[in-house]
Each structure stands twice: as C-alpha cells, then as structure tokens.
C-alpha positions in Angstrom: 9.2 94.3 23.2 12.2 95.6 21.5 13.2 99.1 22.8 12.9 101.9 19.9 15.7 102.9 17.9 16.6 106.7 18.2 20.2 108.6 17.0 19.6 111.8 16.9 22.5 113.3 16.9 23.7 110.8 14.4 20.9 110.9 11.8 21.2 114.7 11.7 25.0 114.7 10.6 24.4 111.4 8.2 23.2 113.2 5.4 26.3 115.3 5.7 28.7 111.9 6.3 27.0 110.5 3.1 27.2 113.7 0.9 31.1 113.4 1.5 31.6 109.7 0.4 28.8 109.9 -2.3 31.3 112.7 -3.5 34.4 110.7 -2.9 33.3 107.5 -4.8 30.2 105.8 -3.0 27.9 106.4 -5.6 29.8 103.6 -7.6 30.3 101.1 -4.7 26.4 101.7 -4.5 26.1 101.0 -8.5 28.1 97.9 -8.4 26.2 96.8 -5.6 22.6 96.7 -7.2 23.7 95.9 -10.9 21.6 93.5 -12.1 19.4 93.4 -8.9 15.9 92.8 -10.5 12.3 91.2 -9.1 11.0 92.0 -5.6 13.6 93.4 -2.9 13.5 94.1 0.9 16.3 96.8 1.9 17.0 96.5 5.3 18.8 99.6 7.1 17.6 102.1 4.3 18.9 104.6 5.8 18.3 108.1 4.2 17.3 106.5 1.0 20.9 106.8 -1.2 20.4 103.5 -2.8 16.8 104.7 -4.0 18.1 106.4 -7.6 20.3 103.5 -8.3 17.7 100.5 -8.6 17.9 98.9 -12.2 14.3 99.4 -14.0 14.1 95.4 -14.0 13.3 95.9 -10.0 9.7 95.3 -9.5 9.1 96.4 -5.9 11.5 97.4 -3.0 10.3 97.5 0.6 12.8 99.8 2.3 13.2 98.7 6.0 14.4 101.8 8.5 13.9 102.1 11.9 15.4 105.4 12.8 12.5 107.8 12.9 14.4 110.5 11.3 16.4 108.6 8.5 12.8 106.7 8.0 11.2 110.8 7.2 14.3 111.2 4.7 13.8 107.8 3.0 10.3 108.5 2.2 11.4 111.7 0.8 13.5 109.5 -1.4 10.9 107.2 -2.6 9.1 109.8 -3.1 11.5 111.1 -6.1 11.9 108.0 -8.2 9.4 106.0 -10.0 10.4 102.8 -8.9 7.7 101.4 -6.1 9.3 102.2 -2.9 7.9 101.2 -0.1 9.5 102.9 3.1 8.6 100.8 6.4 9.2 100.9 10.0 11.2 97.7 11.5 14.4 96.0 12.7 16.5 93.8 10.8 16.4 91.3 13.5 12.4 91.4 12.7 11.6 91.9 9.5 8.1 92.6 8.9 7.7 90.5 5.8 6.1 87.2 4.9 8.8 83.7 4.3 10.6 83.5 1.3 8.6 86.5 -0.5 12.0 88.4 -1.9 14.2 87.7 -4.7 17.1 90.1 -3.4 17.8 91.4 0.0 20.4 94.5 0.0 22.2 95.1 3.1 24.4 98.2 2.8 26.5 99.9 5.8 24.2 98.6 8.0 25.6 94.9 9.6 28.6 97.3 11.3 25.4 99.1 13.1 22.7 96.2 13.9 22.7 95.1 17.1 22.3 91.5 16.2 23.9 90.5 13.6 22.9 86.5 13.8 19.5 87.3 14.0 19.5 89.5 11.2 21.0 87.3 8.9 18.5 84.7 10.1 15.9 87.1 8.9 17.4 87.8 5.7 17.2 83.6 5.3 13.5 83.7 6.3 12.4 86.4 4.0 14.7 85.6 0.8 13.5 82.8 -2.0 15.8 79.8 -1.5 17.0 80.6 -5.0 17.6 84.2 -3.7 20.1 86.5 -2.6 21.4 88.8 -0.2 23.6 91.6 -2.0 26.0 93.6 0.8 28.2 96.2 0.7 29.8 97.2 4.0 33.2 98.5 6.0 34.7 95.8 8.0 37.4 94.8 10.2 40.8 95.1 8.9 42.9 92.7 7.8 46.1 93.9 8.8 46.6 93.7 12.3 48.5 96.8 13.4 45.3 99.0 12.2 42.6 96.0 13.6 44.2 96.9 16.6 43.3 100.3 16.2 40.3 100.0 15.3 39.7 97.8 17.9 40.8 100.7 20.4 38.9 103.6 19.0 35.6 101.5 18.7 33.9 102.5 22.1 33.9 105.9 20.7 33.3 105.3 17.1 30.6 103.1 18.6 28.9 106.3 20.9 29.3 108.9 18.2 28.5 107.1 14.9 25.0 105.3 16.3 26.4 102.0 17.5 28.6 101.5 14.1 31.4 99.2 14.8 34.5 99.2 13.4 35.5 96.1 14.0 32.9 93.1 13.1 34.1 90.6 10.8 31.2 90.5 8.1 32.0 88.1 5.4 32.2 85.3 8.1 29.3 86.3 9.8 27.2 86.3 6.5 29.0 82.9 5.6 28.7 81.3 9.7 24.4 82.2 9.2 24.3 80.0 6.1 24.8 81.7 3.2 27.9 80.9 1.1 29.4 84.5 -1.0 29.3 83.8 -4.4 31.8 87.0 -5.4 33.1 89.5 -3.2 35.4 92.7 -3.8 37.6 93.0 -0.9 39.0 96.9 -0.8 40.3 99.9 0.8 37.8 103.0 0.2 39.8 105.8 0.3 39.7 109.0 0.5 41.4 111.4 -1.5 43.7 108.4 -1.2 43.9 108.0 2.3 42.7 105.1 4.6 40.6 106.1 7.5 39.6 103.2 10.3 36.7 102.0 8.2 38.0 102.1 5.1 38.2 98.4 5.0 35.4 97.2 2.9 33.8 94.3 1.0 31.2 94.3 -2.0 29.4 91.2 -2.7 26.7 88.2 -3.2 25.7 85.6 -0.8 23.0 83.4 -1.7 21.0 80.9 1.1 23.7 77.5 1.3 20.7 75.4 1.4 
C-alpha cells in the first residue's frame, strides 16, 4: 500500500504562495489553460481548489483528485462556492480512482513537478481519458538555458524538502510526449514576476491528446 501523502508545513504556506502568483498573473495562465475545456473532467493534484472559479459553464462534471489532507479540506471549501459539480476526492495520480476512458479532459496543473511518479501518472491519465480526449497542462519546468538548469539543478534538494517534493528540474513536455501522448499546442514562457525570473519561472501551457 502506498504510504499517505502529508506536507504540512507546505500546505499551510500554499495558500499564501498561490495568493502571490494569482496576484502576479496566474489567474490568466489558469484561464488559458481551461478555455474551452467542456464535458466530464478528472483534475488530478487539485490542490487548494484555484482552478475551481475558472471552469467554462460547458463543463459538465469535474472530479477533483487531492491527496494532501489539508489542501483536500481547502478544495472542498472551493467546490463548495461555485455551482459547477465538483467533486473533491481522495487519491494519487499514479492511481486514479476512476473507471477507463470515462473523461473527456484531464487537467494537470503544477502538479507533474511534485508527483512522485511521473510515468505512472501519465499512464493513468491514458487509462482514464476517452481516446478522443485530452490531457490539458500547465506547469514550471526545467530550463532551457543551461547556466540557470544548472542552477536549478543545484538548489533542487532544497527546493525539493521545503516546497513538498516540487522539483525544479523535470523535463515535462517530453515526459507527457515519451508516455504517449503527442502536444497538440504548447506556450513555452518565462512567468515572471514583477519582471523577474525566479528558478521556476520556466513554464509551458498546453494540450496533449492520447497518440493512439
């Protein structure tokens, strides 16, 4: 069995870390990432619930996925404030607890840099999506230039320890591609803030949809 997941530390100063980008321009990257999301969606990693308020009306269902105790209690505070059907559940991304191909969107969103098993969650996201589906992401990633990867690559243990297992340093957009999914458009960019690059500031925006 799968030991518990438990940040304490970490999911009491969230909030706080996502008040500051939500105020810095997050709440857009969050809009671009669900327009035009509609039908039945899984959210895996929902976090505190920030992507709740930004669903498109033509969503018919979302079961929010969160297995942090204490982001999970915030999440359902969420759902609780919209009126689209949210449905906050307890699970890991590397085992969904959802039927085969049931979902017409799956939204991952600054969650891969966190999950412990990447493969295995993207393998997950393939079981649980329609073959005509999609997987919509939004996430900081490695960086492209080398002299800050390397950087990145240094301070990561830390980042790692303090920020709940986030890494700073996984290469996303080939992991989504390597589990067999090919990106249909992605926004490669630099989230800044009051126009200054931090280590994850690298980021992408994008669809994937199952290669098959």
């Amino acid at each position: 069995m799968a030991r518990a997941i438990s940040h304490p530390l970490f999911a009491r100063i969230y909030p706080r870390i996502n008040a500051f980008a939500e105020a810095h321009g997050s709440i857009d990257h969050r809009r671009e990432l669900l327009a035009g999301v509609r039908g039945r969606v899984i959210e895996i990693g929902a976090g505190t619930g920030a992507n709740f308020r930004h669903y498109p009306s033509e969503v018919e269902q979302v079961v929010a996925v969160e297995p942090e105790p204490r982001l999970r209690a915030l999440a359902e505070r969420a759902a609780a404030e919209v009126t689209l059907p949210v449905d906050v559940v307890d699970g890991r991304a590397e085992h969904l607890p959802a039927a085969d191909h049931h979902f017409d969107v799956a939204i991952m969103s600054l969650v891969l840099c966190t999950i412990a098993d990447v493969s295995a969650a993207l393998d997950e996201v393939l079981r649980v999506v329609k073959p005509t589906g999609e997987l919509r992401f939004y996430e900081h990633v490695r960086s492209p230039r080398l002299r800050q990867f390397r950087v990145q690559r240094t301070v990561n243990p830390l980042w790692r320890l303090a920020g709940g297992g986030c890494n700073l340093t996984r290469d996303t957009e080939q992991a989504i591609t390597g589990a067999g999914f090919t990106v249909k458009d992605i926004r490669r960019f630099d989230f800044l803030i009051n126009g200054r690059a931090g280590l994850a500031s690298p980021s992408i925006i994008g669809t994937a949809r199952p290669s098959g």
